[in-house]
C-alpha positions as CSV (number, residue, x, y, z in Angstrom):
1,X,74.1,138.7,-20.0
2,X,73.7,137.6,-23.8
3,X,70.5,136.3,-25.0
4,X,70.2,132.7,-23.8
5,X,71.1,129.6,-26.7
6,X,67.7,128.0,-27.7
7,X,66.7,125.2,-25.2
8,X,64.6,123.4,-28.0
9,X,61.4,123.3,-25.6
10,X,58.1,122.9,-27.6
11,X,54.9,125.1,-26.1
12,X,53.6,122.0,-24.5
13,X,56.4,122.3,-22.1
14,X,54.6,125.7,-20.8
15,X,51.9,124.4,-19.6
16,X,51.4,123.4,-15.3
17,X,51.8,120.0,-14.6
18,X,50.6,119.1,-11.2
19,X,53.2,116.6,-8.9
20,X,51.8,112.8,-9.0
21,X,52.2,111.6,-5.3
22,X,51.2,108.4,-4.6
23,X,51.2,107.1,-8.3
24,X,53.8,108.5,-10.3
25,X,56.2,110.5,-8.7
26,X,60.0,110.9,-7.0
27,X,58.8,109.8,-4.1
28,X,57.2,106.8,-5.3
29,X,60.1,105.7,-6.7
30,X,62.4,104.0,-3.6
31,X,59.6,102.6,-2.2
32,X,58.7,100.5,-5.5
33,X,62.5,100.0,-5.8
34,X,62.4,98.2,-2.2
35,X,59.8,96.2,-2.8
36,X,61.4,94.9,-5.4
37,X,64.5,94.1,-2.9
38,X,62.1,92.6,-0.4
39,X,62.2,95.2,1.7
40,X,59.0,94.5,4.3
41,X,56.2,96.7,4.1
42,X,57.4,99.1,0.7
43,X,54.7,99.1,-1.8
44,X,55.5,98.5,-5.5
45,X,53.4,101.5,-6.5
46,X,55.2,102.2,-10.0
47,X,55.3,98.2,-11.2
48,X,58.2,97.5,-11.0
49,X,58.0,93.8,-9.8
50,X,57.6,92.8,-13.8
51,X,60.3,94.9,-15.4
52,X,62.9,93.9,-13.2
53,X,62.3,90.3,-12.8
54,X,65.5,88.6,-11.5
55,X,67.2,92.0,-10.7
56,X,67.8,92.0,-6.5
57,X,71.0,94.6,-7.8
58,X,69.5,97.9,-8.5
59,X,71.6,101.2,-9.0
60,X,69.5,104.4,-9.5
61,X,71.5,107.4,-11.0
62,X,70.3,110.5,-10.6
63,X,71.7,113.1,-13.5
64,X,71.1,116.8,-11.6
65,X,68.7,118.5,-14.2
66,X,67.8,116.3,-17.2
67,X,64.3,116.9,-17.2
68,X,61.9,114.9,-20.0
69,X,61.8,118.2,-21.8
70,X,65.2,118.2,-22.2
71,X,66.2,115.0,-23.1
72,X,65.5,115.3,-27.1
73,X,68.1,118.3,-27.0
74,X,70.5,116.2,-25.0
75,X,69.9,113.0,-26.8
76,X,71.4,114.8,-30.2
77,X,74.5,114.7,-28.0
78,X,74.3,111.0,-26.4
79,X,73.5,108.6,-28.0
80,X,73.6,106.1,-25.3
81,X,71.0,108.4,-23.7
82,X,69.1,108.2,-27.1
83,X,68.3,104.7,-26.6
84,X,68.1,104.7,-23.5
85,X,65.0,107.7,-24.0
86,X,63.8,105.1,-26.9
87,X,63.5,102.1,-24.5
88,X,65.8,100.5,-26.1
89,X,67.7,99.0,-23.2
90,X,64.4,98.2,-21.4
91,X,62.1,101.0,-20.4
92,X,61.3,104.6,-20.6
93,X,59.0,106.8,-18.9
94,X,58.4,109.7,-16.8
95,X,57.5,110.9,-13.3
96,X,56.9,113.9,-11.4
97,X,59.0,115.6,-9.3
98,X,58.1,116.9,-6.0
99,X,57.1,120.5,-5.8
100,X,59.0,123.0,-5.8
101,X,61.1,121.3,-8.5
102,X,64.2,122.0,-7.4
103,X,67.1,120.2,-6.2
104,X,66.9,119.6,-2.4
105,X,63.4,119.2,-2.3
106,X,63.8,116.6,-5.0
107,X,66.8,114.9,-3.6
108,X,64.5,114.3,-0.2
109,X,62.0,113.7,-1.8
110,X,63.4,110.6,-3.6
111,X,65.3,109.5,-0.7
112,X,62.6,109.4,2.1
113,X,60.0,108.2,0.0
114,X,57.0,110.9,0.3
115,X,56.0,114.0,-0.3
116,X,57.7,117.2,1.1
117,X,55.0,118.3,3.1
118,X,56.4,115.1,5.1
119,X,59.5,115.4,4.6
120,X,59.9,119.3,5.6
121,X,62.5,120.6,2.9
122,X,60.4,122.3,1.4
123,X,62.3,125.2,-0.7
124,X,65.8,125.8,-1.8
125,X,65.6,128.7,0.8
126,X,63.2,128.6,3.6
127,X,62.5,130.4,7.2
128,X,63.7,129.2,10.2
129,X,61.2,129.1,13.5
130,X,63.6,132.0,14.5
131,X,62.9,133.9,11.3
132,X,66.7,133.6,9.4
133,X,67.0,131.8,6.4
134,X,68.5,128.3,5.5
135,X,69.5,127.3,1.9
136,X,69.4,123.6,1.8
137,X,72.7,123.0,-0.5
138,X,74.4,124.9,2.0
139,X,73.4,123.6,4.9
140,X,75.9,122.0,7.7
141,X,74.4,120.7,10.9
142,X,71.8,123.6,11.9
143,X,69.5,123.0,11.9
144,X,69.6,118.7,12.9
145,X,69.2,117.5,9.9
146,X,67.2,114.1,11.5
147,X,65.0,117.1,13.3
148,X,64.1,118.7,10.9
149,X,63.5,116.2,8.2
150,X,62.5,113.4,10.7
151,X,61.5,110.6,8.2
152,X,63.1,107.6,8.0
153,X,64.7,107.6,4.8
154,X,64.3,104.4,2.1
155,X,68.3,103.8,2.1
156,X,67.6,103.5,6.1
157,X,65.2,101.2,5.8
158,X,66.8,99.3,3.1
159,X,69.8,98.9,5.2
160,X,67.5,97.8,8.6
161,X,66.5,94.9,6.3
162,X,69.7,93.2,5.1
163,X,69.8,95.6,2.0
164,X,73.4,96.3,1.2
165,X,73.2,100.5,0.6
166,X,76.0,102.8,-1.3
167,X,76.0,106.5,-2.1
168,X,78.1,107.0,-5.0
169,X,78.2,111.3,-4.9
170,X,80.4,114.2,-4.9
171,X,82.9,114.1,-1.6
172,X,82.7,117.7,-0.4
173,X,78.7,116.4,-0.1
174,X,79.5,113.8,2.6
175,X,78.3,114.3,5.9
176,X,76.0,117.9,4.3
177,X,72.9,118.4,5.7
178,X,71.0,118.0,2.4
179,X,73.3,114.2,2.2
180,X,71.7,113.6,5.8
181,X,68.4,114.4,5.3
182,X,68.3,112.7,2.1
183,X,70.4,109.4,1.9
184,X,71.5,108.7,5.6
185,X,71.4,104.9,5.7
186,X,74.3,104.4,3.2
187,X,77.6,103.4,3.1
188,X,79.0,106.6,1.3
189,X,81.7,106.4,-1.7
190,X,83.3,110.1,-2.6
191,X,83.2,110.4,-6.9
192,X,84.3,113.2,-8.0
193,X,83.7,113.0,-11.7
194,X,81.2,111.1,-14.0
195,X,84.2,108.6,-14.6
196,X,83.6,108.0,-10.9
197,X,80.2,107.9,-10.3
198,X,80.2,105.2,-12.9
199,X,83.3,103.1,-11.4
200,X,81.8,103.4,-7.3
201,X,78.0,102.6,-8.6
202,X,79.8,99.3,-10.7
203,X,81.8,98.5,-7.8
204,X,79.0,99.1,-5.0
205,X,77.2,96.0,-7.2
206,X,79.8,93.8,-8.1
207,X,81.0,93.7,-4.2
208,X,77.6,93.0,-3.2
209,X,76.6,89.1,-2.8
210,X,73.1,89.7,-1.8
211,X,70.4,92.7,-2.4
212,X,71.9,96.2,-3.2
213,X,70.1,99.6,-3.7
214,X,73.3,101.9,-5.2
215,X,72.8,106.0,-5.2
216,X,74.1,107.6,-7.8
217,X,74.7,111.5,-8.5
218,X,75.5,113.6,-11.2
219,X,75.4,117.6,-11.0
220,X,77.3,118.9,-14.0
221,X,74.4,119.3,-16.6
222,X,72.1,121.3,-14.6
223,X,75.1,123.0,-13.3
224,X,76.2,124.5,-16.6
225,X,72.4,125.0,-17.6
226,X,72.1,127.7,-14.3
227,X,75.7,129.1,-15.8
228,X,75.1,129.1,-19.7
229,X,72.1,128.1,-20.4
230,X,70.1,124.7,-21.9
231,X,71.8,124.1,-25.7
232,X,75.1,126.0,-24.7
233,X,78.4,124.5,-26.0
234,X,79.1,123.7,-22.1
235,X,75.6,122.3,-21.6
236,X,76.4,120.0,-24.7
237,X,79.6,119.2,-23.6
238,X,78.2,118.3,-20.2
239,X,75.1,116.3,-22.1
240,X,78.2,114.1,-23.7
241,X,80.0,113.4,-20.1
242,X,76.6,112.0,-19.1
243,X,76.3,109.4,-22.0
244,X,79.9,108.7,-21.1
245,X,78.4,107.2,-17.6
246,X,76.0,105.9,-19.1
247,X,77.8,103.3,-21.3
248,X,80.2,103.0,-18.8
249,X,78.0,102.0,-16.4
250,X,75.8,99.5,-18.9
251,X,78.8,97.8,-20.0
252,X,79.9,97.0,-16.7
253,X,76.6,96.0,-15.2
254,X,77.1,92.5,-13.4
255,X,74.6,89.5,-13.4
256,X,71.0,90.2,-11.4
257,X,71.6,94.1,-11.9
258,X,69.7,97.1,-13.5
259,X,69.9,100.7,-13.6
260,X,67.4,103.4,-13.2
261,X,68.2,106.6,-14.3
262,X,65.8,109.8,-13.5
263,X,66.2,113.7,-12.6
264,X,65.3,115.6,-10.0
265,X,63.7,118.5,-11.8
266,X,64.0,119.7,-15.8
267,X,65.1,124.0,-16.5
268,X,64.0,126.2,-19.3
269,X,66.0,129.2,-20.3
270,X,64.9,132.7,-19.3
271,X,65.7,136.1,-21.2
272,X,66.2,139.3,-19.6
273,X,63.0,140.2,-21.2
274,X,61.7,137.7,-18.4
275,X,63.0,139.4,-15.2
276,X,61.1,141.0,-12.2
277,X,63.5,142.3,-9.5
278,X,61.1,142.7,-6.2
279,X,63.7,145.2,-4.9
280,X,62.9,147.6,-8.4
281,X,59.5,147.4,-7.9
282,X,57.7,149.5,-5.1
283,X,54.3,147.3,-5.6
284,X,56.4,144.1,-5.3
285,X,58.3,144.7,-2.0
286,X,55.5,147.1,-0.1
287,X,54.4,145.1,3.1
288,X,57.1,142.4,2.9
289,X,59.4,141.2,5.8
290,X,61.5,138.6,4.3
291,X,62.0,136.6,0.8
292,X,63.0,132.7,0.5
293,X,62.2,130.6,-1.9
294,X,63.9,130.9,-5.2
295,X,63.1,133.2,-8.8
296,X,60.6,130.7,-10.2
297,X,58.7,129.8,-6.9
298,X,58.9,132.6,-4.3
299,X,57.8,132.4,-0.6
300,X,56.5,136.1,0.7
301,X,56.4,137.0,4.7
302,X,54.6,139.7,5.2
303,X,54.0,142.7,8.0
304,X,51.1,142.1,10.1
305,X,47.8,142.5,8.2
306,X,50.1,143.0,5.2
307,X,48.9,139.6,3.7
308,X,46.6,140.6,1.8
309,X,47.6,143.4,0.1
310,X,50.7,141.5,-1.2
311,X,48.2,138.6,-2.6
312,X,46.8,141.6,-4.8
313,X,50.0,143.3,-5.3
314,X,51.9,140.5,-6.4
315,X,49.0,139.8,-8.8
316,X,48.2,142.9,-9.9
317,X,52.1,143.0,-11.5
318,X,52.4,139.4,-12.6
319,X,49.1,138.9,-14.3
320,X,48.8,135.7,-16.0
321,X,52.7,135.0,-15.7
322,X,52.4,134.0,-11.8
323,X,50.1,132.3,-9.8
324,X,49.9,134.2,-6.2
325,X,48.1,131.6,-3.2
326,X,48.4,131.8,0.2
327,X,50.0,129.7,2.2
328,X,46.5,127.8,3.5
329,X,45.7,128.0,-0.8
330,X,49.0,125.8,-1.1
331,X,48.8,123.8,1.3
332,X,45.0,122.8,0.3
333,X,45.9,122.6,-3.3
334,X,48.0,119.6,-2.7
335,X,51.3,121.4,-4.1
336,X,53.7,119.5,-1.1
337,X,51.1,116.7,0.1
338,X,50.0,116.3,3.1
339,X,51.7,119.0,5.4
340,X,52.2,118.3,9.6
341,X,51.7,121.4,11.4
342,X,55.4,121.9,12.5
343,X,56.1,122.0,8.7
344,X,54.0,124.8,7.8
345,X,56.0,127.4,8.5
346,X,59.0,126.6,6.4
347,X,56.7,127.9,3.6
348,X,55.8,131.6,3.2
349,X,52.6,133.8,4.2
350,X,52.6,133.9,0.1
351,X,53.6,131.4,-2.5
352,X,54.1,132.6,-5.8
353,X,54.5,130.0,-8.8
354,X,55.9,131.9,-12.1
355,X,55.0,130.9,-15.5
356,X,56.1,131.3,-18.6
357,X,59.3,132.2,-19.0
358,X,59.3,134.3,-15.7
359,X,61.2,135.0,-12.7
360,X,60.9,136.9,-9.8
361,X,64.7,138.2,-8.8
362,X,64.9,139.0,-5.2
363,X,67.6,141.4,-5.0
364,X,69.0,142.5,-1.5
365,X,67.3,139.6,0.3
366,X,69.5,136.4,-2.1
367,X,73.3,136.3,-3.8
368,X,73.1,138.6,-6.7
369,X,74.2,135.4,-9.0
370,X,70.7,134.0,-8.0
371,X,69.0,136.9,-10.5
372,X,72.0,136.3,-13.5
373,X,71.7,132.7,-14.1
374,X,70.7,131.9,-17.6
375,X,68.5,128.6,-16.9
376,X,65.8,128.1,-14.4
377,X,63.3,126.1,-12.3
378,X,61.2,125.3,-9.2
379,X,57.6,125.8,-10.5
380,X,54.9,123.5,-11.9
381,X,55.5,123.5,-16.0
382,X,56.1,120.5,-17.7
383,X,59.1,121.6,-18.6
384,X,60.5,121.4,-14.7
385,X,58.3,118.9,-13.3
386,X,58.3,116.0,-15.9
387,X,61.9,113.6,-15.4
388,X,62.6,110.7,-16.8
389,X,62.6,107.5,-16.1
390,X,64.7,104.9,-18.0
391,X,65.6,101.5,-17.1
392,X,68.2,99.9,-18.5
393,X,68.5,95.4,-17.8
């Protein structure tokens, strides 16, 4: 691997950022958007009532890792997103995403409308009750998808109240478990380009002669940030198919319409320099049973009586470049909200948050291409936690 391209990210973006439930974060999102629609009993917690005044045709686009962070790098490459970023079309700000900040807990976490202690996808690789793993983007129909996440999502409720409901995504996503868990309520439209994300989220309003909520969902930019790396020619490349969306979509938007765009999680570039493989390391895998989680945020099972020891291990390697909790630690820290009982589980004996510009590789227990990706995220810096927010009239 070559030394990754500069991804541009000031110092600030270093530092933790805790997830804002309940007043500014993906979760709080679909319910504000509802109440907007009229849907009964969703609570307007972001204030949206006043900047969409009018608007009961609301599409929300979701552009796969364009974290806040990032969106100065992009912007020099977009500048439809520029102006969008400047409020310049009506609003920008930022939210939280859920934690960890990665992709399926974000994506449930905007779709059902609260925390992922709630919502129960709770990693991008977790433990099963019967101890194998499941990695949410790959995950069919086992477990049940309405088991295990057994929330209601905001699409579903949406739709239960006269609210007309598209998901504009990817087609070999149809019918996923991650699509189930996520956005079940919708009437689903297979894009399989940014040319037709824009023309299905256009189309989902303009056939619409009432209230619509329109999904939208982009994965290219955070795709070719795992692959190459934030400020790579095919990160740019992919920065400029976004802003092509993005003006498609504005200059088709019909009467009584607005769009929302936001993330699901922001990256930062790692160097090799950055890398811990757990398999290398005698201190790192002593006392473990089983790995999930992901390089920035891992969950630790360990032997019998084991806990401990790996607490101290884990720390005694890492230092100031990972906090090490315990499960319980987590859990009472508020990292995923509120957490039921039967939910517990899915997260590890140990959770470990990196910082900096670390990783902890997990070779032999993950895909080697999880420890050779050039961009990362999952834990709690700025950097990957802050998303946007823009709103466009």
């Amino acid at each position: 691997m070559t030394a990754p391209a500069e991804d541009g990210l000031h110092p600030d973006a270093l530092r933790p950022v805790r997830p804002a439930y309940g007043t500014g974060s993906l979760a709080d999102l679909l319910p504000s958007v509802s109440a907007v629609l009229g849907v009964p009993g969703a609570a307007d917690v972001l204030g949206l009532r006043d900047r969409l005044d009018g608007v009961d045709k609301v599409a929300v686009l979701l552009v796969d890792g364009l974290g806040a962070y990032q969106m100065p790098l992009a912007a020099r490459h977009a500048p439809v997103l520029a102006d969008l970023a400047a409020g310049g079309r009506g609003h920008a700000g930022t939210l939280t995403s859920g934690f960890p900040s990665t992709t399926p807990v974000s994506l449930v976490t905007l779709g059902a409308g609260v925390p992922p202690g709630a919502h129960g996808v709770l990693g991008f690789t977790v433990r099963r009750p019967d101890g194998r793993p499941l990695t949410h983007i790959f995950w069919g129909d086992d477990p049940d998808p309405r088991a295990w996440q057994p929330v209601p999502t905001r699409m579903e409720l949406a739709a239960a109240a006269g609210v007309r409901v598209t998901v504009v995504s990817r087609p070999q996503f149809e019918g996923s478990g991650l699509s189930l868990a996520a956005n079940r309520g919708g009437v689903y439209r297979g894009a399989a380009d940014g040319t037709a994300v824009a023309d299905g989220v256009l189309a989902a309003l303009r056939e619409a002669d009432g209230p619509a909520l329109v999904y939208g969902y982009h994965p290219d930019l955070d795709h070719f940030g795992h692959e190459d790396g934030i400020g790579s020619p095919t990160w740019r490349q992919a920065a400029r198919e976004v802003d092509k969306l993005l003006d498609r979509v504005l200059h088709g938007l019909p009467p009584r319409s607005a769009l929302l765009v936001v993330a699901d999680h922001g990256q930062l570039n790692v160097p090799i320099e950055g890398r811990r493989d757990i398999a290398a390391i005698p201190e790192l895998r002593d006392g473990l049973t089983g790995v999930t989680g992901e390089p920035r945020v891992r969950y630790l099972y360990a032997e019998d009586g084991a806990r401990d020891d790996v607490v101290a291990n884990w720390r005694g390697v890492f230092g100031a470049e990972a906090t090490v909790l315990t499960r319980e630690e987590a859990i009472d820290q508020g990292w995923f909200g509120p957490v039921p009982a039967g939910h517990a589980d899915r997260i590890g004996d140990v959770v470990v948050l990196c910082w900096g510009r670390a990783v902890a590789v997990a070779s032999g227990w993950e895909p080697a291409k999880a420890g050779q990706l050039v961009a990362y995220h999952g834990s709690a810096t700025a950097a990957e936690m802050t998303v946007p927010l823009l709103i466009a009239r």
